[in-house]
PDB file as gemmi writes it, atoms N, CA and C in Angstrom:
CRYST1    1.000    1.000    1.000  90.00  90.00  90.00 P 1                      
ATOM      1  N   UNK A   1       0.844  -1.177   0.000  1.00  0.00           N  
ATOM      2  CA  UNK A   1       0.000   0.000   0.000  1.00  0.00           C  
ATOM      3  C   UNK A   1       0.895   1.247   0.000  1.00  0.00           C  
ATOM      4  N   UNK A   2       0.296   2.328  -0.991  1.00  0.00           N  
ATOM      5  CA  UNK A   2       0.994   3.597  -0.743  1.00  0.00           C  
ATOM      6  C   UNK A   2       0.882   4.481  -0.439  1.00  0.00           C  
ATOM      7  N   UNK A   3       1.028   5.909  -0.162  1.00  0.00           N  
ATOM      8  CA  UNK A   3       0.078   7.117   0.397  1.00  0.00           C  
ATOM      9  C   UNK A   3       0.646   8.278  -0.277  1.00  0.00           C  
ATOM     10  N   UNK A   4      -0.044   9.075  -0.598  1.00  0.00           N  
ATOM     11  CA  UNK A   4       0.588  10.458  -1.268  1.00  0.00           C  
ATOM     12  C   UNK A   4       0.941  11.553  -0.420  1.00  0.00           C  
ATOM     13  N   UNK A   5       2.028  11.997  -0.020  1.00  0.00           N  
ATOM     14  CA  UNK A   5       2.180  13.289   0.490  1.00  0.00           C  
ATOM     15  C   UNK A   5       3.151  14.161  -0.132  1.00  0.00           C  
ATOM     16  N   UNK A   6       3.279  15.396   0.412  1.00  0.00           N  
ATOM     17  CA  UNK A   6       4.154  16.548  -0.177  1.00  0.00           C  
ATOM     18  C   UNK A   6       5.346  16.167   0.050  1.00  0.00           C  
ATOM     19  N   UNK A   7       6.049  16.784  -1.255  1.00  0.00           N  
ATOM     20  CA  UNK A   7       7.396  16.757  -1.460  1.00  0.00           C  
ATOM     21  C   UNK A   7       8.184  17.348  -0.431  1.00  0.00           C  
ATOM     22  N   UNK A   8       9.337  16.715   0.303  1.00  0.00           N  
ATOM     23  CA  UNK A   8       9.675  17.369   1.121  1.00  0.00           C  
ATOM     24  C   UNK A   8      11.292  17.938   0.627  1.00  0.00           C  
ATOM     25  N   UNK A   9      11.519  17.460  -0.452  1.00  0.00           N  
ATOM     26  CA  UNK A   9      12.570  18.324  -1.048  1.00  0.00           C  
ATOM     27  C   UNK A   9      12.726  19.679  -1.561  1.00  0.00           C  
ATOM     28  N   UNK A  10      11.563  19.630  -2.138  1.00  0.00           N  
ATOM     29  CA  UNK A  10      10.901  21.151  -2.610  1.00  0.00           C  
ATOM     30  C   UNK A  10       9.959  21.879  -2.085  1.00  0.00           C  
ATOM     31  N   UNK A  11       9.392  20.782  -0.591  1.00  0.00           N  
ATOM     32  CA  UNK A  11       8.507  21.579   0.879  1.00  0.00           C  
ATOM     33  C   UNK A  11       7.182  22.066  -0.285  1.00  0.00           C  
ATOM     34  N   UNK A  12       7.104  20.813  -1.286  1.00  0.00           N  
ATOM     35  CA  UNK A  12       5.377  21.078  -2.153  1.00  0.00           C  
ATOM     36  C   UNK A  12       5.395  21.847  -3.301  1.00  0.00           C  
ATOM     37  N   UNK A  13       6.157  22.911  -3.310  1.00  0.00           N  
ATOM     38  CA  UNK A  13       6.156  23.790  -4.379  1.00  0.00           C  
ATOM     39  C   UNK A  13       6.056  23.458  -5.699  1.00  0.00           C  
ATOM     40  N   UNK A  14       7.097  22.023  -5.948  1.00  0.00           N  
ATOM     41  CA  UNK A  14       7.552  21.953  -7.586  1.00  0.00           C  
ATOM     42  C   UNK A  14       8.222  21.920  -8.243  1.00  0.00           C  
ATOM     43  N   UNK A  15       9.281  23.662  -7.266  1.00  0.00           N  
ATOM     44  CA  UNK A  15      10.404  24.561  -8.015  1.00  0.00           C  
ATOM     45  C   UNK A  15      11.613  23.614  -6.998  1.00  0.00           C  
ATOM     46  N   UNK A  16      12.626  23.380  -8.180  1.00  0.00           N  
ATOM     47  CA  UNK A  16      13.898  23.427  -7.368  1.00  0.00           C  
ATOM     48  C   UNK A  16      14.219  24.228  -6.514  1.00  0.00           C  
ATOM     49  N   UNK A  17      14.010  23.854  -4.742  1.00  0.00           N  
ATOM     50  CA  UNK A  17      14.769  24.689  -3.459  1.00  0.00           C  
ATOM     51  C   UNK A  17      15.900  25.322  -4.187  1.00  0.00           C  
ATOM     52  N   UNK A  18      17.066  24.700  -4.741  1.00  0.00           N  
ATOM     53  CA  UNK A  18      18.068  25.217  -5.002  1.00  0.00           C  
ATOM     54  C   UNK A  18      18.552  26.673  -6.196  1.00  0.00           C  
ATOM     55  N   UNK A  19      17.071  26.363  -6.869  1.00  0.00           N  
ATOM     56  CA  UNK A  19      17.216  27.260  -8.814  1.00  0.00           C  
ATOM     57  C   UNK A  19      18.946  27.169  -9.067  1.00  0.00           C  
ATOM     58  N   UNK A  20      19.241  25.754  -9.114  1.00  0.00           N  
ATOM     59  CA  UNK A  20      20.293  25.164  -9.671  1.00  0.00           C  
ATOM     60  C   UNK A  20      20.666  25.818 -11.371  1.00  0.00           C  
ATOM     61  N   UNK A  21      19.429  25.441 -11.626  1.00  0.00           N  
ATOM     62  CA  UNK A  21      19.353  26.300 -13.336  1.00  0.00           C  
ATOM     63  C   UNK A  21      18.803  27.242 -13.618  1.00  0.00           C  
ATOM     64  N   UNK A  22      18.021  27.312 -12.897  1.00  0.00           N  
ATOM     65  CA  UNK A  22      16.946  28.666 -13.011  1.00  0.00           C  
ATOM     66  C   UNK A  22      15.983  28.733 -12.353  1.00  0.00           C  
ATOM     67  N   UNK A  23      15.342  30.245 -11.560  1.00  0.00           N  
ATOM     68  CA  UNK A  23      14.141  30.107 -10.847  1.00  0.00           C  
ATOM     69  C   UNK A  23      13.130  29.178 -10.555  1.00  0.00           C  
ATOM     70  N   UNK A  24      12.578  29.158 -11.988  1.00  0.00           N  
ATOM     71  CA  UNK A  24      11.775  28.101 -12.645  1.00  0.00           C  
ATOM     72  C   UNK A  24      11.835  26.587 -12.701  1.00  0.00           C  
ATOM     73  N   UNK A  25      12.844  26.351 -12.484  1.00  0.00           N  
ATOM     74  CA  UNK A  25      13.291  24.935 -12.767  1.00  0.00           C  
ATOM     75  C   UNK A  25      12.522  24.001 -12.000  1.00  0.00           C  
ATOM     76  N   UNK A  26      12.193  23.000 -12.099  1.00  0.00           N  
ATOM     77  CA  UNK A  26      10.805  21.786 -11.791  1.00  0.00           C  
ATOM     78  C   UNK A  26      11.787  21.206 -10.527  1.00  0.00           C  
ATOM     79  N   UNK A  27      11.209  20.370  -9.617  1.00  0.00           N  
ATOM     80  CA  UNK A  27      12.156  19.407  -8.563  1.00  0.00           C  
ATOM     81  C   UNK A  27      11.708  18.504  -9.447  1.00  0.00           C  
ATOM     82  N   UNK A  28      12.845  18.198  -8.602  1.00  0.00           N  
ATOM     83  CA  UNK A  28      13.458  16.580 -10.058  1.00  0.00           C  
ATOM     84  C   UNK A  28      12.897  15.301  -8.886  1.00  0.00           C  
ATOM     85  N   UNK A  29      12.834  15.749  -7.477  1.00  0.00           N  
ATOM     86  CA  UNK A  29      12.199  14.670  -7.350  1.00  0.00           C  
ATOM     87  C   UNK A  29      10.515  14.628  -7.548  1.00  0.00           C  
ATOM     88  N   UNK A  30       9.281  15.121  -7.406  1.00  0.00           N  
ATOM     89  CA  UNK A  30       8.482  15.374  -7.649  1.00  0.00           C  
ATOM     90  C   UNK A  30       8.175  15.721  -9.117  1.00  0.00           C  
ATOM     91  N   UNK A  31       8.608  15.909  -9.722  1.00  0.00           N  
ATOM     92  CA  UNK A  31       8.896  16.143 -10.916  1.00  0.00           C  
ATOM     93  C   UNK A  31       7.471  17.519 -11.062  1.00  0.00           C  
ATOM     94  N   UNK A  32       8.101  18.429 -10.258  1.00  0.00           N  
ATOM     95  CA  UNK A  32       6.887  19.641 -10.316  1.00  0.00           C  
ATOM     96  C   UNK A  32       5.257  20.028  -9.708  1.00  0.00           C  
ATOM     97  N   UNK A  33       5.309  18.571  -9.006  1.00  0.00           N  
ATOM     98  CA  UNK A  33       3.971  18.427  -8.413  1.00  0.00           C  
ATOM     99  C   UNK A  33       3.585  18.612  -7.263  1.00  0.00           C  
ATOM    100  N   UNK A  34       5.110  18.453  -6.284  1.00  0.00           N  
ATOM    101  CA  UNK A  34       4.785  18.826  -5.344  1.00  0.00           C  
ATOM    102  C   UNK A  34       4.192  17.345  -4.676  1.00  0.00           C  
ATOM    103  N   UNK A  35       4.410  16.076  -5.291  1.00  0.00           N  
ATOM    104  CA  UNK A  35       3.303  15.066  -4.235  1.00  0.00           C  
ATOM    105  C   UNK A  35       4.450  14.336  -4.766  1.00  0.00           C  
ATOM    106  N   UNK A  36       4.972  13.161  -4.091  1.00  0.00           N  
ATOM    107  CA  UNK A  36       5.190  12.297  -3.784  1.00  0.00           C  
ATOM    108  C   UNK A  36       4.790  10.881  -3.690  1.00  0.00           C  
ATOM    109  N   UNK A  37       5.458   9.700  -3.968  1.00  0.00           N  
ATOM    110  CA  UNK A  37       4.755   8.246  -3.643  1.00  0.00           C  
ATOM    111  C   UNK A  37       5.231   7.659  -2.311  1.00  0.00           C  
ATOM    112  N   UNK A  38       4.598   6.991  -1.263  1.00  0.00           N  
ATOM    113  CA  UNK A  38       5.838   6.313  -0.345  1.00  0.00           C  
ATOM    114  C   UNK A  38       5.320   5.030   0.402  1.00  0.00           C  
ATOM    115  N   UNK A  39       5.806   3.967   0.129  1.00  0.00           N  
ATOM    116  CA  UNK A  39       5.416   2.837   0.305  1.00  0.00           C  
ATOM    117  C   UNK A  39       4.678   2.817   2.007  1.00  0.00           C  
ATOM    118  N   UNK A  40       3.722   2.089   2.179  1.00  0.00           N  
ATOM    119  CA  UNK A  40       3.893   2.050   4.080  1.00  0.00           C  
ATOM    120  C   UNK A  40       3.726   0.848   4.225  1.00  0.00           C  
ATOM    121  N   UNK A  41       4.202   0.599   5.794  1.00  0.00           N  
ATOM    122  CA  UNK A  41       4.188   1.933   6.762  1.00  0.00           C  
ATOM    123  C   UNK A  41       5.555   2.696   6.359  1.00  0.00           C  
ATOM    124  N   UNK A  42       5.006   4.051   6.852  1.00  0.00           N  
ATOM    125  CA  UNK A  42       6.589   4.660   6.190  1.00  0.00           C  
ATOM    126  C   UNK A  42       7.088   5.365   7.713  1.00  0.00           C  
ATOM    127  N   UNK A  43       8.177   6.225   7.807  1.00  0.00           N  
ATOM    128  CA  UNK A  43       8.690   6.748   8.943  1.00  0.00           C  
ATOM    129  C   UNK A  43       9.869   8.059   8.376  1.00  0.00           C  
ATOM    130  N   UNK A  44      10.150   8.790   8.731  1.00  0.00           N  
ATOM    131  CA  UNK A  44      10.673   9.477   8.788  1.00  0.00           C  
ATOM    132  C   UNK A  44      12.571   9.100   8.525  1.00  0.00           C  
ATOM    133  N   UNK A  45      12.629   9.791   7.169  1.00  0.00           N  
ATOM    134  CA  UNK A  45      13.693   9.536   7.240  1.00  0.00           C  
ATOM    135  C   UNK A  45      15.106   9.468   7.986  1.00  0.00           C  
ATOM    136  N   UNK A  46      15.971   8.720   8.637  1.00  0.00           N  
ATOM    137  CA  UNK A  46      16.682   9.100   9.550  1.00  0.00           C  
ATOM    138  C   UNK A  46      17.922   9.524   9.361  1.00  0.00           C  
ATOM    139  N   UNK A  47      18.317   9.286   7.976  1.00  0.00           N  
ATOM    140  CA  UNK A  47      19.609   9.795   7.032  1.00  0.00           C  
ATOM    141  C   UNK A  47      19.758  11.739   7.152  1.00  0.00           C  
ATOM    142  N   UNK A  48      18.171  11.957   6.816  1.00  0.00           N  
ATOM    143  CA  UNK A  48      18.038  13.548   6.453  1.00  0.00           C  
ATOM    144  C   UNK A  48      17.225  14.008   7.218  1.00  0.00           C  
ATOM    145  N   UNK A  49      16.627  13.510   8.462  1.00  0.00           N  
ATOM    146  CA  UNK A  49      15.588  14.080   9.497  1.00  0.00           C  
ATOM    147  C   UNK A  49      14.834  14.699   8.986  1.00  0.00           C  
ATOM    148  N   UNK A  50      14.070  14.183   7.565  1.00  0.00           N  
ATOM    149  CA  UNK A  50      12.696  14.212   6.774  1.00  0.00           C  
ATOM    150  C   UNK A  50      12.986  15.708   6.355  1.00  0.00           C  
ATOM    151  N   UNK A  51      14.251  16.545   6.012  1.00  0.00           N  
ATOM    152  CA  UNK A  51      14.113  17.392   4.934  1.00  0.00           C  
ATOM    153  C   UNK A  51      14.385  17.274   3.648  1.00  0.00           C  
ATOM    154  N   UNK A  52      14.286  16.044   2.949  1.00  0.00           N  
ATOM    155  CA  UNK A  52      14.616  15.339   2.166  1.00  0.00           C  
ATOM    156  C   UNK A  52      16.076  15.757   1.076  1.00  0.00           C  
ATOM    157  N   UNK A  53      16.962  16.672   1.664  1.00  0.00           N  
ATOM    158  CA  UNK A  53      18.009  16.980   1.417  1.00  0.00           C  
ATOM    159  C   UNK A  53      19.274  16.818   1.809  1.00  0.00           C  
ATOM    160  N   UNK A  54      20.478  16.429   0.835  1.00  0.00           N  
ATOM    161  CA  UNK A  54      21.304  15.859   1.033  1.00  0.00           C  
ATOM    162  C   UNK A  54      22.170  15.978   2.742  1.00  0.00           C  
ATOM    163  N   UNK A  55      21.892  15.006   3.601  1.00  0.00           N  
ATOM    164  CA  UNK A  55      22.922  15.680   4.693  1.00  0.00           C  
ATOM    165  C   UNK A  55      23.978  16.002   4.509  1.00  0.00           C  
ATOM    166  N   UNK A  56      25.224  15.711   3.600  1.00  0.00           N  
ATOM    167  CA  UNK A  56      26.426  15.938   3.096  1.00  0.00           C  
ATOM    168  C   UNK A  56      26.920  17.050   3.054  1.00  0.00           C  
ATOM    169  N   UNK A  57      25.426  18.269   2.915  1.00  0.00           N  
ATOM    170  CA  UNK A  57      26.362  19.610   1.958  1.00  0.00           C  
ATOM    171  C   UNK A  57      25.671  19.668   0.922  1.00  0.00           C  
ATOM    172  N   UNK A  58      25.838  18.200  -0.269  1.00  0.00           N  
ATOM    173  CA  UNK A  58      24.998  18.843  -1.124  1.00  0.00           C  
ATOM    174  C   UNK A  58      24.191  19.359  -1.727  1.00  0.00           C  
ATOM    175  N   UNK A  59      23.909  19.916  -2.970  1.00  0.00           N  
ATOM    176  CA  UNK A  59      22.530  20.284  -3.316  1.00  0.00           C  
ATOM    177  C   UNK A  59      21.871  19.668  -3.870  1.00  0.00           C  
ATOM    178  N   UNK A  60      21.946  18.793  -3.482  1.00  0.00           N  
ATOM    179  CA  UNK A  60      21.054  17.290  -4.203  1.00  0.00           C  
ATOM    180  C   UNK A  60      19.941  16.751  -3.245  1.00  0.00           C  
ATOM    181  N   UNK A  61      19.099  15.858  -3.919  1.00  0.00           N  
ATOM    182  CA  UNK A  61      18.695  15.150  -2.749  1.00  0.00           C  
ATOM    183  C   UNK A  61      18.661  14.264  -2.010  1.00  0.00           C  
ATOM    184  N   UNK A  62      18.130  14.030  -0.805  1.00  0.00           N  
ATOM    185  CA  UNK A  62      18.576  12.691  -0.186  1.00  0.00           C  
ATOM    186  C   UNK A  62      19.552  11.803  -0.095  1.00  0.00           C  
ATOM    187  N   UNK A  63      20.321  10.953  -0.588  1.00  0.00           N  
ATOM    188  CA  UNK A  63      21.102   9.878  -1.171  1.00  0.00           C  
ATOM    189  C   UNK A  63      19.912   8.204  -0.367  1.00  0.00           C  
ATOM    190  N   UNK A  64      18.968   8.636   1.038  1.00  0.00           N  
ATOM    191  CA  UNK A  64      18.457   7.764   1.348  1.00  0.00           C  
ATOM    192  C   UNK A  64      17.079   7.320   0.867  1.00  0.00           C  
ATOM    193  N   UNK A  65      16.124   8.575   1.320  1.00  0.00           N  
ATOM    194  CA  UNK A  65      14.462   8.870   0.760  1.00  0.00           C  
ATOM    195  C   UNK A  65      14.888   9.139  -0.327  1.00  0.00           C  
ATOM    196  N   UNK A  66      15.334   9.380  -1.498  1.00  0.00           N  
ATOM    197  CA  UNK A  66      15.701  10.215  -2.695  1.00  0.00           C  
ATOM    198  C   UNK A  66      14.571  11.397  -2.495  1.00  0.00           C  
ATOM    199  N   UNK A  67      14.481  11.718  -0.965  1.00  0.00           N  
ATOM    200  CA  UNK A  67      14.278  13.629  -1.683  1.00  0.00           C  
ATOM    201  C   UNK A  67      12.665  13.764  -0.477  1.00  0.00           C  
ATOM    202  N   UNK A  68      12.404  12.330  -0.421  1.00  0.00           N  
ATOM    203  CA  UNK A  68      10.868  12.157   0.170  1.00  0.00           C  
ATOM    204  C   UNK A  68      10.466  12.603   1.620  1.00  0.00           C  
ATOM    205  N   UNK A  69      11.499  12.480   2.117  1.00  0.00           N  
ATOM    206  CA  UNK A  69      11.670  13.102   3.403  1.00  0.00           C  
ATOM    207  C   UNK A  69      11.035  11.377   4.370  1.00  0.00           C  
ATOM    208  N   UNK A  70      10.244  10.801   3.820  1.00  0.00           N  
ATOM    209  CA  UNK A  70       9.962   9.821   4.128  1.00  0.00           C  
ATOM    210  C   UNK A  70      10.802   8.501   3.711  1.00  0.00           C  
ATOM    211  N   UNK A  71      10.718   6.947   4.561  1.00  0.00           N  
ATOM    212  CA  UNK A  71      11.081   6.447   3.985  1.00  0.00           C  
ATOM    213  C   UNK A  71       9.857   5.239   4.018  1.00  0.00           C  
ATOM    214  N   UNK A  72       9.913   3.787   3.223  1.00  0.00           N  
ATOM    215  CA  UNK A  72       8.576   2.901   3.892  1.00  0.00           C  
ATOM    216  C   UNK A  72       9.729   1.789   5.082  1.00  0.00           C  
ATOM    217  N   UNK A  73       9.088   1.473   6.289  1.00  0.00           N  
ATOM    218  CA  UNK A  73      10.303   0.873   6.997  1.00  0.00           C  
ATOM    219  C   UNK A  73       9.019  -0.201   7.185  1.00  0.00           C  
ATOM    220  N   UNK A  74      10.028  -1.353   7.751  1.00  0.00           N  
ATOM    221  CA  UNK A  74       9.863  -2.347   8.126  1.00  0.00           C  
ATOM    222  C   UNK A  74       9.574  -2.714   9.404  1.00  0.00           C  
ATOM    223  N   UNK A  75       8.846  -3.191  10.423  1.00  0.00           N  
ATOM    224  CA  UNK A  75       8.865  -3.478  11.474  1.00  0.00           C  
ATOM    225  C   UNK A  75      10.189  -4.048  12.287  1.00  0.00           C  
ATOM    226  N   UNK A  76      10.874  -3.806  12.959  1.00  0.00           N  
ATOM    227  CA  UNK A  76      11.883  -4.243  13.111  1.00  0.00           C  
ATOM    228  C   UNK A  76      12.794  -3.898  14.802  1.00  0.00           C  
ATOM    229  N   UNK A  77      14.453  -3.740  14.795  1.00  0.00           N  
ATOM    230  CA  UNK A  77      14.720  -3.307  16.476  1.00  0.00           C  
ATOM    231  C   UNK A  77      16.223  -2.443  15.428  1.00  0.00           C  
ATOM    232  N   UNK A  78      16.679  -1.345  16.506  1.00  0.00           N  
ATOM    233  CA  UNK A  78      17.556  -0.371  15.583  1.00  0.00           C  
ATOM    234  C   UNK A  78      18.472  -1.490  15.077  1.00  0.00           C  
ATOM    235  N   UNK A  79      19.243  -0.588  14.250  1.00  0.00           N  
ATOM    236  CA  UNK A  79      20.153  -1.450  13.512  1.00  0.00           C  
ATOM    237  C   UNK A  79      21.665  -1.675  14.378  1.00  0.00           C  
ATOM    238  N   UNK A  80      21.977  -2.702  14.524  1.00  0.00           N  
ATOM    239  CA  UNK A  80      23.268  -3.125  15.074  1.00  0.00           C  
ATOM    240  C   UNK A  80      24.360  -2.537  15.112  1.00  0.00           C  
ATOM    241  N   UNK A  81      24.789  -2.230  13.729  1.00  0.00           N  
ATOM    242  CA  UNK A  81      25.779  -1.397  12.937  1.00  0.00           C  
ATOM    243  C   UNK A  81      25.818  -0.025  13.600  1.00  0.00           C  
ATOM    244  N   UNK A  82      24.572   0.718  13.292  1.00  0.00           N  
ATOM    245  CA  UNK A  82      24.673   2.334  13.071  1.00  0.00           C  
ATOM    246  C   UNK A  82      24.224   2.566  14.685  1.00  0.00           C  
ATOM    247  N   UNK A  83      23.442   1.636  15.285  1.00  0.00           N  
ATOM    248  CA  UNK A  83      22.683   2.261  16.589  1.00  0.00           C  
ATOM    249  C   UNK A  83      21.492   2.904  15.933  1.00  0.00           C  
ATOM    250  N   UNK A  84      20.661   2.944  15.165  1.00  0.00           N  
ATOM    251  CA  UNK A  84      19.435   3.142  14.598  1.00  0.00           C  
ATOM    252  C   UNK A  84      20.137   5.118  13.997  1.00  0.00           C  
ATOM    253  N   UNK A  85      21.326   5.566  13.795  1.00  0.00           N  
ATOM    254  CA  UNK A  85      21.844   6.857  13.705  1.00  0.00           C  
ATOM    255  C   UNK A  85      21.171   6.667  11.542  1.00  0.00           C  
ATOM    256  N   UNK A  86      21.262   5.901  11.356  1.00  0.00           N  
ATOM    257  CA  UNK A  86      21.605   5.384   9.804  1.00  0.00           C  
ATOM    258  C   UNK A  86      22.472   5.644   8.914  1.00  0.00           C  
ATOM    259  N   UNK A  87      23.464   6.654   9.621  1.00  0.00           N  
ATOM    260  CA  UNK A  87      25.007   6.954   9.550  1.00  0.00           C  
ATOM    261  C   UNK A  87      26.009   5.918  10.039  1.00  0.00           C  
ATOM    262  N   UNK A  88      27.150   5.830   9.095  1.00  0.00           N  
ATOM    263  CA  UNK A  88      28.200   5.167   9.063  1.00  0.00           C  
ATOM    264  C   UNK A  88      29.327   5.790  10.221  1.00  0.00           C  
ATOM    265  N   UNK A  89      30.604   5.723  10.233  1.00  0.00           N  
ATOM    266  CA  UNK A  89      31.321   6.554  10.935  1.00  0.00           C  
ATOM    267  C   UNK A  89      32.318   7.275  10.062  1.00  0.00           C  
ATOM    268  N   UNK A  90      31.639   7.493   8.731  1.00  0.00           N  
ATOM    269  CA  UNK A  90      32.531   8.442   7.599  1.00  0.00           C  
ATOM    270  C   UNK A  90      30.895   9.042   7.546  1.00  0.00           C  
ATOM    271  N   UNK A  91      29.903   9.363   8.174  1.00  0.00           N  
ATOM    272  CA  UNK A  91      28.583  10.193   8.244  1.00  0.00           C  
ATOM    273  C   UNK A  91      27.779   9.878   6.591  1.00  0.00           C  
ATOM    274  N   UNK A  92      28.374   8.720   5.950  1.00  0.00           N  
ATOM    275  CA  UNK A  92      27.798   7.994   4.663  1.00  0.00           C  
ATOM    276  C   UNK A  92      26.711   6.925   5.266  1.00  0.00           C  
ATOM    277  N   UNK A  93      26.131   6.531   4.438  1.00  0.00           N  
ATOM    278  CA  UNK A  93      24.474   5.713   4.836  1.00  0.00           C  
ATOM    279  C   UNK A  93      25.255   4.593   5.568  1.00  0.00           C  
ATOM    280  N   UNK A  94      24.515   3.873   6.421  1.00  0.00           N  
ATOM    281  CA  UNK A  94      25.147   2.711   6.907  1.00  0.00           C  
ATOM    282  C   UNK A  94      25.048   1.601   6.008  1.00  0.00           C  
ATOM    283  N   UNK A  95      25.931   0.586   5.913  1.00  0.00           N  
ATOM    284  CA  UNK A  95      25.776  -0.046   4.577  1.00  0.00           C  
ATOM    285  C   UNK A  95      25.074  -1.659   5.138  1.00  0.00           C  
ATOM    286  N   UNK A  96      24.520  -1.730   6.352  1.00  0.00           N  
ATOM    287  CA  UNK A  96      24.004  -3.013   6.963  1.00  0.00           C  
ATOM    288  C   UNK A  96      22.388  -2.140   6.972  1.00  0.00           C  
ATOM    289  N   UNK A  97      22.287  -1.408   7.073  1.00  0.00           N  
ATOM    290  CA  UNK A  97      20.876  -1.222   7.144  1.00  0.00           C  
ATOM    291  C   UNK A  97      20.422  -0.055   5.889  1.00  0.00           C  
ATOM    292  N   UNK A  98      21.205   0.582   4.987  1.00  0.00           N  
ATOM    293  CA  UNK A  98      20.581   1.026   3.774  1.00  0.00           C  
ATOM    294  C   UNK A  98      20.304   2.587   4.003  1.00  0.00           C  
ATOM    295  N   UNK A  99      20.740   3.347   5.598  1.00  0.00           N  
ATOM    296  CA  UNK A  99      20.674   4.454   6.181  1.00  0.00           C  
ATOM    297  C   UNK A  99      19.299   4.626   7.093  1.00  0.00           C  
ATOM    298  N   UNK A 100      18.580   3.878   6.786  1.00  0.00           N  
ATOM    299  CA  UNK A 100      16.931   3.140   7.337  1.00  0.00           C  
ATOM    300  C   UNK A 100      16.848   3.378   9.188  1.00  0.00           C  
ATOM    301  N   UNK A 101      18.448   3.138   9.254  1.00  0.00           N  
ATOM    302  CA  UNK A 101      18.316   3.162  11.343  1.00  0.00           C  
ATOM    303  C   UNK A 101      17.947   1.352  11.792  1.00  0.00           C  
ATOM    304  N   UNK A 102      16.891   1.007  10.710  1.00  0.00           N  
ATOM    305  CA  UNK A 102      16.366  -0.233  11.472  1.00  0.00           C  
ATOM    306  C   UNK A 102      16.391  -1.455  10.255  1.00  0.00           C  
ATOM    307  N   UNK A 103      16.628  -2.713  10.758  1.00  0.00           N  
ATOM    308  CA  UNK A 103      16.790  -3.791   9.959  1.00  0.00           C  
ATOM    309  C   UNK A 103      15.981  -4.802  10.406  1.00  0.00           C  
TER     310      UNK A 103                                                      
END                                                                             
């Protein structure tokens, strides 16, 4: 099952947060709509603390939700590896749980 909510890369609008190319320019994840798909149950991304933007620095999105601010998780207990952080200890996704926190 899936549920529709707002883009949390572009916070609904449409427009690239960044106007990487131009004012105008569409979000590439939403592709301009502003809505989103996200599997459930879903939870809050723990890579990007659901602003669906790159934690790194960059101006990209996500590398975890790609951009959704959401992710769909699994029932589960934190992840072993990360401590449910979904960070590595180079602050890259954890690679036992997918950046998710939980496995």
């Amino acid at each position: 099952m899936t549920k529709i909510i707002g883009c949390a890369f572009c916070k609904g609008t449409g427009k690239d947060p960044f106007d990487l190319l131009s004012p105008i320019s569409d979000c590439l994840v939403c592709n301009s709509t502003g809505l989103v798909e996200v599997g459930e149950p879903m939870g809050t991304c723990i890579f990007c603390a659901g602003t669906g933007k790159n934690p790194l620095g960059a101006r990209v999105a996500c590398i975890v939700c790609g951009g959704k601010g959401k992710n769909q998780v699994t029932a589960g207990f934190k992840c072993s590896q990360c401590k449910g952080t979904g960070k590595s200890g180079d602050g890259l996704p954890c690679s036992r749980c997918g950046g998710k926190g939980s496995n």
